[in-house]
C-alpha positions as CSV (number, residue, x, y, z in Angstrom):
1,X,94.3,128.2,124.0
2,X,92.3,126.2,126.8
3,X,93.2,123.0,123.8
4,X,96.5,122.9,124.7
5,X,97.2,122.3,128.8
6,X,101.0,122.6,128.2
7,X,103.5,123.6,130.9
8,X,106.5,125.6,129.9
9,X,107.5,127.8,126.9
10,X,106.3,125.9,123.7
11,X,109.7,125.9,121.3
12,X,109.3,127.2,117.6
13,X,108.3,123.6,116.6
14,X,105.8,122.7,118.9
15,X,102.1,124.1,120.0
16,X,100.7,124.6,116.6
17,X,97.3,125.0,116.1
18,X,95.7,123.8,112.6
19,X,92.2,124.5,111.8
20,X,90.2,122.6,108.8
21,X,86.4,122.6,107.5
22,X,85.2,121.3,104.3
23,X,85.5,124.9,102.9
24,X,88.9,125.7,104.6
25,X,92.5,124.3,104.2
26,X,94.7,124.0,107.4
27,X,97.2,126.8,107.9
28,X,99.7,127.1,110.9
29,X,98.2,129.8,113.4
30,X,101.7,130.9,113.8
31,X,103.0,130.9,110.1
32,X,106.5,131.7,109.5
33,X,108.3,132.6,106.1
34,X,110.5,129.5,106.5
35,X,110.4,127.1,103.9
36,X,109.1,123.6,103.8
37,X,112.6,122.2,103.2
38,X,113.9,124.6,106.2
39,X,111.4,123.2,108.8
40,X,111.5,119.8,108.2
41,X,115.5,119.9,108.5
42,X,114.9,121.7,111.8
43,X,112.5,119.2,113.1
44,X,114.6,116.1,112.3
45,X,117.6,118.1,114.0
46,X,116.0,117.6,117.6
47,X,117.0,114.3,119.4
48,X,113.7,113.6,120.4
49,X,111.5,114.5,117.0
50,X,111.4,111.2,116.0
51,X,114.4,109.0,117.2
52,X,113.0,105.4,118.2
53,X,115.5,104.2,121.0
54,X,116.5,100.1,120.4
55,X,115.8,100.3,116.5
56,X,118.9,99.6,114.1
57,X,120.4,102.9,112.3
58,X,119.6,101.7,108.7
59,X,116.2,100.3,107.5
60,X,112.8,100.5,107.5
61,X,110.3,99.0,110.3
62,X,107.1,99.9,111.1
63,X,104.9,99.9,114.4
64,X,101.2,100.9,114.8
65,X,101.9,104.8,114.1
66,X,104.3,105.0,111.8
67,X,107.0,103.6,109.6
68,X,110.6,104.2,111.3
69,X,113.2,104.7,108.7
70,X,116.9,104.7,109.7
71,X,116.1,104.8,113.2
72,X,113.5,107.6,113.1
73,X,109.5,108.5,112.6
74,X,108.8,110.3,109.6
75,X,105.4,111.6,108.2
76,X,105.5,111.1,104.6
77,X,104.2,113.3,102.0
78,X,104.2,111.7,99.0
79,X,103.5,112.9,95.1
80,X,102.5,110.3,92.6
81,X,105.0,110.8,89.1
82,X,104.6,108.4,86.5
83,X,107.8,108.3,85.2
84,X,106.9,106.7,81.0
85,X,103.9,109.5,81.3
86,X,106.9,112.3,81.1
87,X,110.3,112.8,78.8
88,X,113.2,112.1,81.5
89,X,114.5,115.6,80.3
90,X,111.6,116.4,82.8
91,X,112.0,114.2,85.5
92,X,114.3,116.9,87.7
93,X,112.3,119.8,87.4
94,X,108.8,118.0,88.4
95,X,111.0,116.1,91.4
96,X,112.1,119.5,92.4
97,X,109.0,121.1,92.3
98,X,107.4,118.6,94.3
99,X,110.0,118.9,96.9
100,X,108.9,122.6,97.0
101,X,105.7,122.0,97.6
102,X,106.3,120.3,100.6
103,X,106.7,116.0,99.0
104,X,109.3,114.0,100.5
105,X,108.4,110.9,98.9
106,X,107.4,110.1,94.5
107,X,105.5,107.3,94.4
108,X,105.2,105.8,90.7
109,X,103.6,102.1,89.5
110,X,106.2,99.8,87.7
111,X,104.9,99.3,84.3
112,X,104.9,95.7,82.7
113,X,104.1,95.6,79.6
114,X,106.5,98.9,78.6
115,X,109.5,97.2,80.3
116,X,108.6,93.7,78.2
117,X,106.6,94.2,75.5
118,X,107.6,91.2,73.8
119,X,108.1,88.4,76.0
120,X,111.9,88.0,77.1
121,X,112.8,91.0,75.7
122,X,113.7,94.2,78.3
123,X,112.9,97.7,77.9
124,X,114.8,100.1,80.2
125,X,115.6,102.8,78.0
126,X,114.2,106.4,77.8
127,X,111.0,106.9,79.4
128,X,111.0,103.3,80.9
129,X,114.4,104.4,82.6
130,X,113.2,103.3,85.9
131,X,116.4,103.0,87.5
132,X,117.5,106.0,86.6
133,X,114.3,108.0,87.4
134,X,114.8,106.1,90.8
135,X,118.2,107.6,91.4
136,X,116.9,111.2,90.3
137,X,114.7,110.5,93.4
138,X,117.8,109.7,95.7
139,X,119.8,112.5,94.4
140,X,116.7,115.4,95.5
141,X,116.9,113.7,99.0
142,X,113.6,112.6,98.6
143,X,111.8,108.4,99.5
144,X,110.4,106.5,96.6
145,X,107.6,104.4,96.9
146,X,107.4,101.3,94.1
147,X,104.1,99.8,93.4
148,X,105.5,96.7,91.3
149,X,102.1,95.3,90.6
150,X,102.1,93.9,87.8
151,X,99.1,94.2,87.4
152,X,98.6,98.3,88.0
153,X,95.6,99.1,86.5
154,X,96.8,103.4,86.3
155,X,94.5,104.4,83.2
156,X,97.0,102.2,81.2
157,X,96.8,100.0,78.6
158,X,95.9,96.2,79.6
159,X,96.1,97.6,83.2
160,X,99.9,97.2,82.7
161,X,99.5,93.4,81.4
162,X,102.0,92.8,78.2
163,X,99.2,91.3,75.5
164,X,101.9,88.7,75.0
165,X,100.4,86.9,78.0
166,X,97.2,86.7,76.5
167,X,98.7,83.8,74.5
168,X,100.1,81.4,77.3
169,X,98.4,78.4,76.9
170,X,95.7,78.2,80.1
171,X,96.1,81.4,81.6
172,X,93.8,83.1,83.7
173,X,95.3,86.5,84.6
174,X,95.2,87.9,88.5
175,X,94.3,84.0,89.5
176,X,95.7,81.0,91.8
177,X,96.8,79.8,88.4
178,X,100.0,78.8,87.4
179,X,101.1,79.9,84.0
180,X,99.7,83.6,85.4
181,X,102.0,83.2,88.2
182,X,105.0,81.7,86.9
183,X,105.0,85.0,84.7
184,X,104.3,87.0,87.7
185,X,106.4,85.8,89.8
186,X,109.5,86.1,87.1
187,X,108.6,89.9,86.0
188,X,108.2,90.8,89.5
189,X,112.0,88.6,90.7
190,X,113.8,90.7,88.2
191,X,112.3,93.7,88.7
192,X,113.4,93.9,92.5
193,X,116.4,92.0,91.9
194,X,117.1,94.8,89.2
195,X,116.6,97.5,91.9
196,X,118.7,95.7,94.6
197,X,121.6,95.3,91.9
198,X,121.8,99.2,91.9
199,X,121.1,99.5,95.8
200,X,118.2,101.3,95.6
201,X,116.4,100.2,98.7
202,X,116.7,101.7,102.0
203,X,118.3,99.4,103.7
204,X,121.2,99.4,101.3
205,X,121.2,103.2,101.0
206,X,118.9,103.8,98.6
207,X,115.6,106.0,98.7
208,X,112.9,103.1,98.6
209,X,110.9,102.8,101.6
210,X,108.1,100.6,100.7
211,X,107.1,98.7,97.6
212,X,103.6,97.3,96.6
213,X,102.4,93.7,95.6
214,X,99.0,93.4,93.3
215,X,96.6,96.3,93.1
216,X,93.0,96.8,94.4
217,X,92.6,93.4,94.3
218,X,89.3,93.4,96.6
219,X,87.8,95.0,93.2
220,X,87.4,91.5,91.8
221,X,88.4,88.9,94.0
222,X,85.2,87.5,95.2
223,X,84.8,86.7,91.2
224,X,87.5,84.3,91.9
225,X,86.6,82.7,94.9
226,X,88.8,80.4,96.6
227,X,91.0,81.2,94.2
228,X,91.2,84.8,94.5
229,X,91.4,84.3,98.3
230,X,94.8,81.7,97.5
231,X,96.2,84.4,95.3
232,X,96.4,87.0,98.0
233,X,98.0,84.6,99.8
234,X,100.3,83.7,96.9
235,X,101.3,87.0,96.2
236,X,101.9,88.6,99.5
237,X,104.2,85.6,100.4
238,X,106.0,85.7,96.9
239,X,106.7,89.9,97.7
240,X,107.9,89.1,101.1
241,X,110.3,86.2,99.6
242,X,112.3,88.5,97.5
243,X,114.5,89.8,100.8
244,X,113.7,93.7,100.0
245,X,113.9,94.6,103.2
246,X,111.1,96.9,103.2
247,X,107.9,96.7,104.0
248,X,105.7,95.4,101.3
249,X,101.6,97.0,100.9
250,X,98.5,95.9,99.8
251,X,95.9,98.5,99.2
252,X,92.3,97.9,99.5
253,X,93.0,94.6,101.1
254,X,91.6,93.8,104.5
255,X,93.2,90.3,104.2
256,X,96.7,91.0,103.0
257,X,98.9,88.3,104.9
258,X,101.5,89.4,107.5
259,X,103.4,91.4,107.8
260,X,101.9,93.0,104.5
261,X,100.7,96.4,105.2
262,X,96.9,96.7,104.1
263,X,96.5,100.6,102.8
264,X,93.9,103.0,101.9
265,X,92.6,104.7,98.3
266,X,90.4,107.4,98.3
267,X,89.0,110.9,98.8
268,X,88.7,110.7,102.7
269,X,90.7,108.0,104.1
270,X,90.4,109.6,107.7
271,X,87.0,109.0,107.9
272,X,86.3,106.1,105.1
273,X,89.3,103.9,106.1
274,X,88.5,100.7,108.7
275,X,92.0,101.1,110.0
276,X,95.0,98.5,108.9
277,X,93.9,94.7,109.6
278,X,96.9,94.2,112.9
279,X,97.1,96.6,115.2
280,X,101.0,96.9,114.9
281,X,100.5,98.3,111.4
282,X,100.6,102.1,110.9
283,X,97.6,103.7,108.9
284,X,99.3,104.5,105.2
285,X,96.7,106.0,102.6
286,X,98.2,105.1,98.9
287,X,95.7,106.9,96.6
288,X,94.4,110.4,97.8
289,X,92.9,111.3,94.1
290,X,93.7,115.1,93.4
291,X,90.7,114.9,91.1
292,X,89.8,112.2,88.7
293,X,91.3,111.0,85.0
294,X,89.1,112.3,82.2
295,X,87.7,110.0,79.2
296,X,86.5,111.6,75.9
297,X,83.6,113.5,76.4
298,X,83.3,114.6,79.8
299,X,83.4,117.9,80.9
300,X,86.8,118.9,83.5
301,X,86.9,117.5,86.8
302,X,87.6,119.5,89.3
303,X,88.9,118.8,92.8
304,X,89.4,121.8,95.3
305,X,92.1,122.8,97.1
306,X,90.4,123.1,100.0
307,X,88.4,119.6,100.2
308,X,91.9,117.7,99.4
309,X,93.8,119.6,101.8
310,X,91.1,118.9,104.8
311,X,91.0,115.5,103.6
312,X,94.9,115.4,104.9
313,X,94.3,117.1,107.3
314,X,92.1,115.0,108.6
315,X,93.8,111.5,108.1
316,X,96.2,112.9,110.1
317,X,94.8,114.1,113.0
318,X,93.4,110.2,113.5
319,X,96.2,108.3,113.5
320,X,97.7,108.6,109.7
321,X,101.3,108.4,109.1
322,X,101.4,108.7,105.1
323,X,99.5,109.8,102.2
324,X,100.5,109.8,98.7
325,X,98.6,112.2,96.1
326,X,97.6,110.6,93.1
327,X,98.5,112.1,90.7
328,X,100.5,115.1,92.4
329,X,102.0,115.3,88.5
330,X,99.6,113.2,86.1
331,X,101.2,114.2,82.8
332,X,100.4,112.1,79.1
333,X,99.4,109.3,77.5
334,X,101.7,109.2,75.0
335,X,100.7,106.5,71.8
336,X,98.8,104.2,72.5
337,X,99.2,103.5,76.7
338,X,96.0,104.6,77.8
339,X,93.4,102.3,79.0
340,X,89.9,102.2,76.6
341,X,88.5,106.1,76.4
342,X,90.8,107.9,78.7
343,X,92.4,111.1,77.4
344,X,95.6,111.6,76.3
345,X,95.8,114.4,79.1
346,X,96.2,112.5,82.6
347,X,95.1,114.1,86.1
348,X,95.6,117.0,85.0
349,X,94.0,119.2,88.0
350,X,97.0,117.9,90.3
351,X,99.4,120.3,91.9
352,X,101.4,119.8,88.5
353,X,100.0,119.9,85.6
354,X,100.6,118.1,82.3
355,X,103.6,120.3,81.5
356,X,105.0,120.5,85.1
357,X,103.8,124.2,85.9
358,X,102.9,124.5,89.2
359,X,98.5,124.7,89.3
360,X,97.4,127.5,91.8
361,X,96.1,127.4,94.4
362,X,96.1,123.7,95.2
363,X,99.9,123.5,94.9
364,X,100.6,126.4,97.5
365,X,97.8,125.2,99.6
366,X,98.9,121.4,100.0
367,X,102.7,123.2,100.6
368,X,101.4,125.3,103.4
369,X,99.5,121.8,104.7
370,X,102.8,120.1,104.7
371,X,104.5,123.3,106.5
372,X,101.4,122.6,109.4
373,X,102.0,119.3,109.5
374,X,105.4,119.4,109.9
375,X,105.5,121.8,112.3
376,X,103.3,118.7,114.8
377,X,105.4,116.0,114.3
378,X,106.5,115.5,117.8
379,X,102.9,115.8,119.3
380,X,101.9,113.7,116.6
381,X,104.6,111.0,117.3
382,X,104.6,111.1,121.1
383,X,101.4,112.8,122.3
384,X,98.0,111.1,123.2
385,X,95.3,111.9,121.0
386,X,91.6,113.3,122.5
387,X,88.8,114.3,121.1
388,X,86.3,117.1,122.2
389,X,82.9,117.7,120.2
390,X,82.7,121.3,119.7
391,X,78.6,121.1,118.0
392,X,76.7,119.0,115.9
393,X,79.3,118.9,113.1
394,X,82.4,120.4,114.7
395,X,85.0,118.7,116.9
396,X,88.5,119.3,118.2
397,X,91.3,116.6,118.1
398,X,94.1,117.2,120.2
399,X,97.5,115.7,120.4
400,X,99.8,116.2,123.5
401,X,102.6,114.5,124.6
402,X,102.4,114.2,128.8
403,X,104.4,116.4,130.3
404,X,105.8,118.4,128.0
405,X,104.9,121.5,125.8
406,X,104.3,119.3,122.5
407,X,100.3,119.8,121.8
408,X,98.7,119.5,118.3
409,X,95.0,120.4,118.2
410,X,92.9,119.9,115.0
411,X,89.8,121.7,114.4
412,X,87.7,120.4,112.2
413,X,84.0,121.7,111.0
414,X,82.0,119.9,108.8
415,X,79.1,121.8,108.1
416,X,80.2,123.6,105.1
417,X,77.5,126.2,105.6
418,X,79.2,127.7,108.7
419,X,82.3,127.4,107.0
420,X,81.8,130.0,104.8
């Protein structure tokens, strides 16, 4: 292809080509029957893939194109599992099924007010196992992602807020107030100091790679005022007190503090999403929504395969580094957990559905995305991007990395008339 200006004999893991319209997932133009798990472990074999010379062997950093764990670049696929929305009987076969499909990262919200119900008193038992659901993670080889909150929002109950707080005298939740953050600040202290006890963060060995402070808190912070604008403050400084050791995220907010990464939700983040607010900071997109959460009386919604895998695809090819699927497995409501109207049933038109069975053909399609992907990490990493315009709605991005066979291009059409 006239795309690709490469000299010398393109090597199994380079020269891709993957092609994407509104009405068309990507697919590798040279597929092979190798597995996801297969090419991944031959990329990361090469000394060049994704090594980052000067950075220390175990950690997590970040630059302005990706994050750099244990010394190397990695583009993260990453599957959204609640873990209290499943039995832990389940928890194995829907992390294996997402490593399957391609995930090499479970992303799952830390749930207040099912780990403390009653004030002072601790739930970590059965569903609300997190540590253990944590380690499940570790064990399949895979990254987690913790989004401590508290407050999470998720279609839960109370957005994840214990009713218990409702009763401290003065309190003004998701404020620069100080009974709200004195109970903050202590969930939030023994919930991290809880995960570095077991040496579940990266830096000590463990698979977590990034954790979140607050949620979508753009949503109602000019209601606040100054003193939404303090809390940000408050809270980003709080997470990066806790000595994690991994980068900490703020999604949906421009004016997360440093070095808090500001992150991306929605349906097209490659073309919808400003770009992180430092240019050091990589381009992470936290909620792509695999359809939407039902309430009671609306009809199915539906999500295709094709528009979510573009949607990747196209994040991608413009800078991204990570994007997590929410929900890859949605699963249930069980009780009394779900926020006001929402079905017991959660996102279920993911890849997984609410019993874990793989859902056709979005969960083949976003494996064979991953595969594509994959297969252009060290153009992606390395190369220098370009962009041709093709016609009024088509357009070509390529990646190639000077002097050297590694080229990516991305074709993208979006007039989804001559897509079909």
């Amino acid at each position: 292809s006239p795309l690709c200006q490469a000299k010398g004999a393109p090597r199994k893991s380079e020269a891709p080509f993957v092609t994407y319209s509104s009405n068309a997932a990507p697919t590798p133009k040279n597929k092979s029957n190798a597995n996801v798990e297969e090419i991944q472990n031959d990329t990361e074999e090469g000394d060049e893939e994704g090594k980052v010379g000067g950075q220390k062997a175990q950690g997590v950093t970040y630059d302005a194109r990706s994050l750099i764990i244990n010394g190397k670049r990695e583009l993260l696929f990453s599957g959204a599992i609640h873990y209290p929305r499943s039995t832990p009987d389940m928890w194995p076969d829907l992390i294996k099924k997402a490593k399957q499909g391609g995930i090499n990262t479970i992303e799952t919200y830390v749930f207040w007010n099912g780990h403390e119900p009653v004030e002072g008193q601790y739930n970590f038992e059965g569903e609300f196992d997190l540590v253990k659901f944590i380690k499940l993670i570790h064990e399949h080889k895979l990254y987690a992602v913790v989004r401590v909150g508290p407050f999470i929002q998720a279609e839960w109950n109370h957005g994840g807020l214990p009713y218990w707080l409702r009763e401290v005298p003065g309190i003004i939740f998701r404020s620069d107030n100080e009974p709200f953050k004195k109970h903050m600040k202590r969930f939030v202290t023994m919930i991290v100091d809880k995960l570095k006890q077991e040496k579940l963060f990266a830096p000590q060995g463990g698979p977590i790679i990034l954790a979140q402070i607050e949620n979508e808190y753009n949503t109602i912070q000019r209601a606040f005022r100054e003193k939404g604008d303090s809390y940000v403050q408050w809270a980003g400084k709080l997470a990066i007190s806790l000595n994690a050791n991994v980068p900490w995220i703020m999604c949906k907010q421009r004016d997360a503090p440093d070095p808090i990464i500001n992150t991306c939700n929605g349906r097209h983040c490659g073309d919808t999403f400003y770009g992180p607010n430092k240019r050091n900071k990589p381009a992470l997109w936290t909620e792509n929504w695999t359809a939407q959460y039902r309430v009671f009386g609306d009809p199915p919604s539906q999500r295709s395969a094709e528009d979510l895998a573009y949607s990747v695809a196209r994040f991608f090819s413009k800078n991204g580094s990570m994007v997590n699927y929410y929900m890859y497995y949605g699963g249930t409501n069980f009780g009394r957990t779900s926020a006001s109207f929402t079905t017991t049933r959660y996102y279920d038109e993911g890849p997984l559905d609410e019993f874990g069975l793989q859902r056709e053909p979005k969960w083949g399609h976003l494996k064979d995305v991953h595969r594509a992907l994959s297969l252009c990490k060290r153009a992606l990493f390395w190369g220098v991007p370009t962009t041709l315009k093709l016609g009024p709605d088509q357009q070509a991005i390529v990646w190639q990395q000077p002097g050297t066979s590694a080229c990516a291009a991305f074709l993208a059409n979006n007039n989804t008339r001559l897509a079909q």
